[in-house]
SEDRENBA-451390 format. One line per 4 residues: number of its first residue (from 1); for each residue x, y, z of N, C-alpha, C. Coordinates in nm, 2 decimals, decimal comma. Layout:
BEGIN
NUM> X/Y/Z/X/Y/Z/X/Y/Z | ...
! end
This chain:
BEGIN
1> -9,23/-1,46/-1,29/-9,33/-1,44/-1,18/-9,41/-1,56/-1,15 | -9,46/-1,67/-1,26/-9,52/-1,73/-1,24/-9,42/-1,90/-1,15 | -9,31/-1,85/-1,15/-9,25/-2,02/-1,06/-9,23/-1,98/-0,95 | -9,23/-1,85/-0,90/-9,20/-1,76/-0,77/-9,05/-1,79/-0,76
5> -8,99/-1,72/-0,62/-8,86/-1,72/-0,59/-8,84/-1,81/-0,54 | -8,70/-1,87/-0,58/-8,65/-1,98/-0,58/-8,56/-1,99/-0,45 | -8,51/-2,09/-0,34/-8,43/-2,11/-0,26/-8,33/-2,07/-0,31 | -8,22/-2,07/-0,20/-8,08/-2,05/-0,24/-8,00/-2,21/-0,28
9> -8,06/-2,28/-0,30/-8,07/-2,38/-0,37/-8,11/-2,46/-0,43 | -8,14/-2,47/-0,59/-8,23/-2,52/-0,67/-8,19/-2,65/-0,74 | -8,28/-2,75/-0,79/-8,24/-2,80/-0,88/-8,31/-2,81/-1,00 | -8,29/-2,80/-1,15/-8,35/-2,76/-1,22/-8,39/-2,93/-1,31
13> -8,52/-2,88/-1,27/-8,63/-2,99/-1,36/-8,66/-2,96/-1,50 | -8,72/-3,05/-1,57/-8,73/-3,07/-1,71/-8,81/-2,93/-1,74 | -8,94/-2,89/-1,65/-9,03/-2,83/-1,67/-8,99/-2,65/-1,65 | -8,87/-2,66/-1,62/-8,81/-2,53/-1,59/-8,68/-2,48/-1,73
17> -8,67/-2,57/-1,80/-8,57/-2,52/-1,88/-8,65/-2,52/-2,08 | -8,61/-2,36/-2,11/-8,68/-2,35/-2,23/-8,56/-2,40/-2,30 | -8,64/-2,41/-2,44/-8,52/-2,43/-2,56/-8,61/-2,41/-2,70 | -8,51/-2,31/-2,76/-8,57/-2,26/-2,93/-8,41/-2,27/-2,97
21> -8,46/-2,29/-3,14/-8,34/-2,33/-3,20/-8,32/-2,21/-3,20 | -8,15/-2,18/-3,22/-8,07/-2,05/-3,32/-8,12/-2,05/-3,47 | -8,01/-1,94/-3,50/-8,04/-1,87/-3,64/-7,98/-2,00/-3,73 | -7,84/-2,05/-3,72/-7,81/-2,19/-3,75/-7,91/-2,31/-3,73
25> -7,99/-2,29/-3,64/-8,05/-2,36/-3,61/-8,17/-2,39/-3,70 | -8,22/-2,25/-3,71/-8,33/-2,21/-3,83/-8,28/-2,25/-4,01 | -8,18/-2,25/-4,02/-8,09/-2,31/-4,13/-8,06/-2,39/-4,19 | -8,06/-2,52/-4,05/-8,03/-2,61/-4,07/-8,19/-2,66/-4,11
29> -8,30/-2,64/-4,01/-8,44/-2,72/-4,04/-8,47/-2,64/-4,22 | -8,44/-2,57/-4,24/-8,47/-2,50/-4,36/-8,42/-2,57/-4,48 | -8,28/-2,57/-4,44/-8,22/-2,70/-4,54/-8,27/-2,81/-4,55 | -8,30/-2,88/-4,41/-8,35/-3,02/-4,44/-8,50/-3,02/-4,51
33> -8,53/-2,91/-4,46/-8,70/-2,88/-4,53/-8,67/-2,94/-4,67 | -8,56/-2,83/-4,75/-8,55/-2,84/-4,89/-8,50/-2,97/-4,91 | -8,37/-3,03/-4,86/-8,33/-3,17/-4,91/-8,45/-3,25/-4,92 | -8,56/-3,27/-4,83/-8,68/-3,33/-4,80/-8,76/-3,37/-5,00
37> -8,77/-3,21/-5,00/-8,90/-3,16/-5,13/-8,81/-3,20/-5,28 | -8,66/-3,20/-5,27/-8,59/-3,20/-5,38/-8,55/-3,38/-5,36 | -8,52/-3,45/-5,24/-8,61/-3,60/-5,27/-8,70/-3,66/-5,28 | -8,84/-3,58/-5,27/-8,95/-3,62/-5,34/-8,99/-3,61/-5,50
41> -8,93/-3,48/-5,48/-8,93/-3,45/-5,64/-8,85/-3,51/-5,71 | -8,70/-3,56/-5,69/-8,62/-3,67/-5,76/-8,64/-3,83/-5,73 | -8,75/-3,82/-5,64/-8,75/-3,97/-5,59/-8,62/-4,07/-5,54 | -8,55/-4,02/-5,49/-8,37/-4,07/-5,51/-8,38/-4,08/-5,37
45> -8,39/-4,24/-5,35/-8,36/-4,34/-5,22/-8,22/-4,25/-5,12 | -8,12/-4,27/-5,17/-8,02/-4,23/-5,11/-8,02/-4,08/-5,07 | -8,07/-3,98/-5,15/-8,20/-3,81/-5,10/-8,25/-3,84/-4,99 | -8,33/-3,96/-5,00/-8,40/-3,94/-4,88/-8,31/-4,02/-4,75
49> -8,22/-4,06/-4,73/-8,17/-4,16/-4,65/-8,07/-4,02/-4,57 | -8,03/-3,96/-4,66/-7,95/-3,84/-4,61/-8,02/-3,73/-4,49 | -8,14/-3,73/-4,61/-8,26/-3,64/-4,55/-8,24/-3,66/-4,40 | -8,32/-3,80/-4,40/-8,40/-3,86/-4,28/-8,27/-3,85/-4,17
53> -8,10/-3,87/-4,22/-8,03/-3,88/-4,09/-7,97/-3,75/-4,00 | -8,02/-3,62/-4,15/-7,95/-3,52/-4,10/-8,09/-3,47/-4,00 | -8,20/-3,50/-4,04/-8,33/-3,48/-3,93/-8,34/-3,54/-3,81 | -8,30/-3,69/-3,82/-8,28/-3,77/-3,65/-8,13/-3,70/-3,59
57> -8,06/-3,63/-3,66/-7,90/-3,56/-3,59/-7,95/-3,44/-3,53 | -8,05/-3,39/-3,62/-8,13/-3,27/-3,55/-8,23/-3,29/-3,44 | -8,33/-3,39/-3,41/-8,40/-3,44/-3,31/-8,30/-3,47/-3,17 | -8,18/-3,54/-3,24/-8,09/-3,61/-3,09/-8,05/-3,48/-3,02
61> -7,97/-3,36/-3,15/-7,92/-3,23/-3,10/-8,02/-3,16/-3,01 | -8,21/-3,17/-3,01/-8,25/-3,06/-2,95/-8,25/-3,16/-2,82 | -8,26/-3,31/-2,83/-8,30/-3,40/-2,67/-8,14/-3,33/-2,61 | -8,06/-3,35/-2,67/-7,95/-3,35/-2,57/-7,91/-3,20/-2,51
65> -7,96/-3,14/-2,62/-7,94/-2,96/-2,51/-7,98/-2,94/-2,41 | -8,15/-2,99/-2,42/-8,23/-2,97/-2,30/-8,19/-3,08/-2,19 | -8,15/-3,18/-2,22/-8,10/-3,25/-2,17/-7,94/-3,22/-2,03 | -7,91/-3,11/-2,12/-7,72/-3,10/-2,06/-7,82/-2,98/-1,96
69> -7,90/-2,92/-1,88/-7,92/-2,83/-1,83/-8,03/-2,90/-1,70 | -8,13/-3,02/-1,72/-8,16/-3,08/-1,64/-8,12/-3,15/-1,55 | -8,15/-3,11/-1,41/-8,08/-3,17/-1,30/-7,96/-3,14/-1,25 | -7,93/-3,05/-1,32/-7,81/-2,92/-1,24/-7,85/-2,87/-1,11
73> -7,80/-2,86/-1,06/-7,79/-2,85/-0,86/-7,77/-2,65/-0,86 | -7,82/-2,55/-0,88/-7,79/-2,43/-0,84/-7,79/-2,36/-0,72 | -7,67/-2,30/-0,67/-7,69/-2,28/-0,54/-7,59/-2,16/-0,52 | -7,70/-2,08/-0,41/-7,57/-1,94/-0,44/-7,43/-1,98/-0,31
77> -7,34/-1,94/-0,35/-7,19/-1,95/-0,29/-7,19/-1,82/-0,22 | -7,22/-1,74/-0,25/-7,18/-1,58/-0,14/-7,13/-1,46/-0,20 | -7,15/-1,37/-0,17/-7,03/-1,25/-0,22/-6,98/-1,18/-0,12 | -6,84/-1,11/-0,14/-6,77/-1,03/-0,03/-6,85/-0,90/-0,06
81> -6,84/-0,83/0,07/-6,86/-0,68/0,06/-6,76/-0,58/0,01 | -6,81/-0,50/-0,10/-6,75/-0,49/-0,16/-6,71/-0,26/-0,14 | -6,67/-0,17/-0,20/-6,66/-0,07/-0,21/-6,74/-0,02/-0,29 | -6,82/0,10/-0,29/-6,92/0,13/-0,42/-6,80/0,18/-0,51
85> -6,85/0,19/-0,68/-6,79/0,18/-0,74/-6,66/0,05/-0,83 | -6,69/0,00/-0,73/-6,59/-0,19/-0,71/-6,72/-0,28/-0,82 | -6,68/-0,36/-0,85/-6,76/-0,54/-0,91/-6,78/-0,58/-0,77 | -6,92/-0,61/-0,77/-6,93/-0,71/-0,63/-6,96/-0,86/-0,70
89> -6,87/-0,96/-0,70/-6,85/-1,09/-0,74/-6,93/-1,17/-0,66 | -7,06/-1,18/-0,75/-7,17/-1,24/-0,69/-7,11/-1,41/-0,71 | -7,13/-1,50/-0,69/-7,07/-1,65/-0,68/-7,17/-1,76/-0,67 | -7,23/-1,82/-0,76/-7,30/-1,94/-0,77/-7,23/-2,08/-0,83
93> -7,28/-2,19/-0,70/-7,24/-2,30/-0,75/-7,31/-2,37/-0,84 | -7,27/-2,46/-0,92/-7,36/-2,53/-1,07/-7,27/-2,67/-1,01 | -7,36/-2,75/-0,94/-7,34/-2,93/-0,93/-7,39/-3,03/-1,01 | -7,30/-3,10/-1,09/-7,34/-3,22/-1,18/-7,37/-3,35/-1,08
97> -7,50/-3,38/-1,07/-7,49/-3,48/-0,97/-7,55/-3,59/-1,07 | -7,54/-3,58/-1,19/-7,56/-3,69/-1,31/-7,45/-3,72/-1,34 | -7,40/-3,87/-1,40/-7,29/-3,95/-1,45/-7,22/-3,90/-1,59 | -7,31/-3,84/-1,64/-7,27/-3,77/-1,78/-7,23/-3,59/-1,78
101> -7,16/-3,58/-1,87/-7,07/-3,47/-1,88/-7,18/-3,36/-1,89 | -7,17/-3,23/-1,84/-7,25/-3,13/-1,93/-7,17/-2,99/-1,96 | -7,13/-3,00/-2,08/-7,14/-2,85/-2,16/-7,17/-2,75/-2,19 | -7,04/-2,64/-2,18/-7,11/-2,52/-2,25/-7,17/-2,48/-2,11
105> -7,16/-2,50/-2,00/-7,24/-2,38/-1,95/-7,26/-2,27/-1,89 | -7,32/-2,18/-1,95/-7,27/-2,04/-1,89/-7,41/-1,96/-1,78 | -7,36/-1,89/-1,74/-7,47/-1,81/-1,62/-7,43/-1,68/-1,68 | -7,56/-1,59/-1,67/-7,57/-1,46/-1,75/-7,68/-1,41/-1,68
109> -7,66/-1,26/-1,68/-7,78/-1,16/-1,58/-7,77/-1,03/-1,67 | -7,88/-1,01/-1,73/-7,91/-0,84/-1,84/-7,76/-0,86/-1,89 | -7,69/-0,76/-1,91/-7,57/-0,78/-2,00/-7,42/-0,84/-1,92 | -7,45/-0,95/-1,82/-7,34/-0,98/-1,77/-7,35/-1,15/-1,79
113> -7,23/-1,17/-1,81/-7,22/-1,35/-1,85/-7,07/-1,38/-1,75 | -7,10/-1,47/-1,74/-6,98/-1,53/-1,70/-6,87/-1,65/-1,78 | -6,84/-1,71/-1,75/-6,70/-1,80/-1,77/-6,79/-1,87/-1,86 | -6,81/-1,94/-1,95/-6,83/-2,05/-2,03/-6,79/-2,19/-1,95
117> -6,84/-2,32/-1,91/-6,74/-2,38/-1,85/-6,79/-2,54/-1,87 | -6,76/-2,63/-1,87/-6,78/-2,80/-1,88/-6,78/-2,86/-1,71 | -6,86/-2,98/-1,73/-6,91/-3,05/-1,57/-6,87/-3,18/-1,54 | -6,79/-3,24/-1,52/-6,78/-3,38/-1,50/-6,88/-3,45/-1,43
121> -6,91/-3,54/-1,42/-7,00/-3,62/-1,37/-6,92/-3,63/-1,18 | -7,05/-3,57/-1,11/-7,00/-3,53/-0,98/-6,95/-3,42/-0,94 | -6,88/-3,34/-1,04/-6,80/-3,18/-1,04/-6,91/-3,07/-0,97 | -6,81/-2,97/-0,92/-6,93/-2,89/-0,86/-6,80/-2,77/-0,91
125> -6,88/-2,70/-0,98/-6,79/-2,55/-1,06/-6,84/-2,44/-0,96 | -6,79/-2,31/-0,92/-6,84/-2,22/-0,91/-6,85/-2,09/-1,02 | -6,92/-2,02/-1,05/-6,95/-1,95/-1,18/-6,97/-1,82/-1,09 | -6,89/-1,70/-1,16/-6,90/-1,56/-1,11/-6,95/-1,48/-1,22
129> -7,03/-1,41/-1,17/-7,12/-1,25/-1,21/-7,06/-1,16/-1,16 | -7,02/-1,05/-1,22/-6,96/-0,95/-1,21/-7,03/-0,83/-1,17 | -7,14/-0,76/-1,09/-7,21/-0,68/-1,08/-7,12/-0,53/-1,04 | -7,16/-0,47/-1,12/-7,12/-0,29/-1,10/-7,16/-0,21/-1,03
133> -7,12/-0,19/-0,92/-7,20/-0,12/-0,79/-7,15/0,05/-0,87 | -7,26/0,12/-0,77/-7,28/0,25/-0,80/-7,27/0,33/-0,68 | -7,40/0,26/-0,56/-7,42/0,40/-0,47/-7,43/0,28/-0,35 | -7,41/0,31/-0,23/-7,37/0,20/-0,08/-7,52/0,17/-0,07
137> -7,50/0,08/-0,02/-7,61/-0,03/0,02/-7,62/-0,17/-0,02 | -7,75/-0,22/-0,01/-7,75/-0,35/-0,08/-7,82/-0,32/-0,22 | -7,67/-0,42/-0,27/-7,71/-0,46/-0,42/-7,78/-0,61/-0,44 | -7,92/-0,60/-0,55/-7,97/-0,67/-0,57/-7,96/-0,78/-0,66
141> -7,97/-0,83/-0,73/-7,99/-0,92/-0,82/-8,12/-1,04/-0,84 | -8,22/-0,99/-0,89/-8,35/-1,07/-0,82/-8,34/-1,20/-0,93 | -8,30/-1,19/-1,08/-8,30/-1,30/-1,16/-8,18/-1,32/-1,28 | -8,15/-1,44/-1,24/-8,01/-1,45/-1,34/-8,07/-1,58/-1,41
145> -8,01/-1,63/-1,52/-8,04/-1,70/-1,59/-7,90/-1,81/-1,61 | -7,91/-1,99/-1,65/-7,85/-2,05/-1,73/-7,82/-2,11/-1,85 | -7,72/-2,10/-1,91/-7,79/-2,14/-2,03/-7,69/-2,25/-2,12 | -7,73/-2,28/-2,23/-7,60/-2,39/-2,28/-7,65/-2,40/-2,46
149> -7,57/-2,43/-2,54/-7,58/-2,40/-2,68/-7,54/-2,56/-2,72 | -7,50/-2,63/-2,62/-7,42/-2,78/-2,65/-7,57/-2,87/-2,73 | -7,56/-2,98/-2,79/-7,41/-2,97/-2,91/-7,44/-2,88/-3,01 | -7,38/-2,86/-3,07/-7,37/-2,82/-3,24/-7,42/-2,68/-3,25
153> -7,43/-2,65/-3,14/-7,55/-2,48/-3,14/-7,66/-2,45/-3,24 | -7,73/-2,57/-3,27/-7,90/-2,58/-3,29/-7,97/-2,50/-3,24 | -7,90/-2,56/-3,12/-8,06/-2,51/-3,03/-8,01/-2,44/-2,90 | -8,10/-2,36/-2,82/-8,07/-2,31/-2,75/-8,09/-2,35/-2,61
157> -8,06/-2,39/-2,51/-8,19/-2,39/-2,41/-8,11/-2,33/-2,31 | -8,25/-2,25/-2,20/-8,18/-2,17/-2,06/-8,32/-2,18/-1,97 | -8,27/-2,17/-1,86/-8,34/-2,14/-1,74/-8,36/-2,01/-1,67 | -8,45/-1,95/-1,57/-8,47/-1,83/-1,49/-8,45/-1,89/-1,37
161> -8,31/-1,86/-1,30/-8,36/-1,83/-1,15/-8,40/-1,74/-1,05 | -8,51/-1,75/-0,99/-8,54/-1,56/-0,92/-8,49/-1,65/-0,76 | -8,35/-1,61/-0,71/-8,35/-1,66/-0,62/-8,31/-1,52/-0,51 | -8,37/-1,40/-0,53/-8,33/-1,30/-0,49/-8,19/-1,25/-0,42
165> -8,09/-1,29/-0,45/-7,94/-1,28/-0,48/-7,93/-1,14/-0,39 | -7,81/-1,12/-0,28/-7,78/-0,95/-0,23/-7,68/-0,96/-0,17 | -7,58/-0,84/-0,22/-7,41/-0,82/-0,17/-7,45/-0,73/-0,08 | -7,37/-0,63/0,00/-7,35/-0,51/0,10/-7,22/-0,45/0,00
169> -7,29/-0,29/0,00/-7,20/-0,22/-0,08/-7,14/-0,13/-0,01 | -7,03/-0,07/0,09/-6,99/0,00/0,12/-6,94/0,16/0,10 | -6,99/0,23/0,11/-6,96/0,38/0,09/-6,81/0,39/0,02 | -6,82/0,48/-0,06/-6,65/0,48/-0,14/-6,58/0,53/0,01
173> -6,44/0,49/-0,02/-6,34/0,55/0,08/-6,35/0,71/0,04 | -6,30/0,80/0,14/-6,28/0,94/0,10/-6,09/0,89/0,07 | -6,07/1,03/-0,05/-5,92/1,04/-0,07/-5,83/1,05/-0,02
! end
């Protein structure tokens, strides 16, 4: 509620994409916690040299997550009209307009995800949502999310888009 609704084409800035570590993620800082306390306690140079590189591997891991999700180009692509009862294949494009690769990335709405997919530097993917129609009319979709686990799945980071998304659902055929 608070970034309001988004165009039908976004690009996502630094200030728009969260990121918390995973459960691995929590495991790893936990371990290094301990390797930390058990090279102070042994005093052992090479304890701490491990320490310190498995911590700067973990700092580069959280820059580069948040990193693979900034400056993605989102933009909705369209859906057909579909039959009630039918998937209406909602269709958003994800544009790499940065030189570097981005990973892992997936588009997901309440319990629907899509393709998993990688970005070339320049590539413009399209990414489909599967929505379950029920009863004719227009179907909604007010917020879908992106998200990416790249590298090492530390960390997490995703975005909210509320770009109020709507297919046309057509009355079922009679038999």
């Amino acid at each position: 509620k608070r970034q309001g609704t988004d165009s039908h084409s976004t690009h996502l800035l630094s200030n728009r994409v969260y990121i918390l570590p995973t459960g691995v993620g929590l495991v790893y800082g936990l371990m290094t916690f301990a390797m930390l306390l058990g090279s102070m306690n042994y005093n052992n140079n090479l304890s701490f040299l491990l320490t310190f590189v498995l911590v700067s591997l973990g700092l580069v891991s959280m820059h580069q997550c948040q990193r693979n999700l900034v400056g993605l180009e989102i933009s909705f692509a369209g859906v057909e009209p579909v039959f009630a009862g039918q998937l209406a294949e909602l269709r958003i494009a994800v544009t790499n307009h940065a030189r570097s690769h981005r990973y892992n990335i997936r588009l997901y709405a309440d319990r629907i995800n899509s393709d998993i997919d990688d970005l070339r530097p320049g590539e413009s993917r399209v990414f489909q949502l599967d929505l379950p129609t029920t009863t004719r009319g227009w179907i909604r979709l007010p917020r879908f999310g992106i998200r990416t686990l790249f590298p090492f799945e530390l960390f997490r980071a995703w975005a909210w888009l509320h770009m109020d998304l709507q297919g046309l659902v057509y009355p079922r055929p009679a038999d």
